[in-house]
Structure formats: structure tokens, C-alpha cells
N, C-alpha and C positions, 0 to 999 in steps of 0.2 A: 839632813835628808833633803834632798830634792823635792821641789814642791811640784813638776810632773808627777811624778810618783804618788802624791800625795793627794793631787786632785784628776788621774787617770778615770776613777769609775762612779766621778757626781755630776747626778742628773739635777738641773737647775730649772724648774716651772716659772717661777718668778724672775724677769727680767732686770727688775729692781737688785735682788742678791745680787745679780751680777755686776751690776755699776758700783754697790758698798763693796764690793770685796775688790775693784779696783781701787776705789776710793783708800779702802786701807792700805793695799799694798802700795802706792804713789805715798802714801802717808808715812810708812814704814821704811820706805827707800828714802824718802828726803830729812829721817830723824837718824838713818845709818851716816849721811854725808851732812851734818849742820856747818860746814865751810860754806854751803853752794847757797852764792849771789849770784843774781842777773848779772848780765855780761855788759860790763861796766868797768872803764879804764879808771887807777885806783891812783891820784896824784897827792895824796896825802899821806905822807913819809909816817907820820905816827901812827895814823891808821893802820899802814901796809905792817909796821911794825910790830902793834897789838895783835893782830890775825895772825904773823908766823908762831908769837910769840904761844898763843892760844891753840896754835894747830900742835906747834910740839910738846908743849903740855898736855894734850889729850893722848897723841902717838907716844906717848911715854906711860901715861895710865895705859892703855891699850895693850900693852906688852904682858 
């Protein structure tokens, strides 16, 4: 479900809700993408190699 849809007719008094429910959703978006590092040039061949290795392991669960 779309979350327009979901949050179309809430009225928010406390300014506070509104900064946790950003807080979760940045929370929620960066625990869907656990690949994402800072942008950082990767010169360590084993490294680079653990992370494919890591990414297509999970894109295999994922299926």
C-alpha cells in the first residue's frame, strides 16, 4: 500500500511526531539498502570481493 494513501487524513499537533516518523522512515530506508557506504573509492581487492560476495547472497535469499 502506498504510504500517501496511508497518511492522506493525519492531523499532526505535536511537531516532535513529525521529526520520529522521519527519523524511522530514513531508519527503515537505510536497513531495506545495508550495501550503502559513504562514497568512498574501494582499493582493497578482498574487500571489494566480500561485498559482491555478500550482495549476491542476500539477492539470492531475496527471491
Amino acid at each position: 500500500m502506498a504510504t500517501s494513501t496511508i497518511l492522506e487524513n493525519i492531523r499532526v499537533n505535536n511537531p516532535k511526531v513529525i521529526e520520529e516518523f522521519v527519523n524511522f522512515k530514513e531508519k527503515e530506508a537505510s536497513e531495506q539498502h545495508p550495501f550503502h557506504e559513504s562514497s568512498t573509492v574501494c582499493t582493497d581487492s578482498e574487500r571489494m570481493k566480500a561485498f559482491i560476495e555478500k550482495a549476491l547472497k542476500n539477492e539470492d535469499a531475496n527471491k
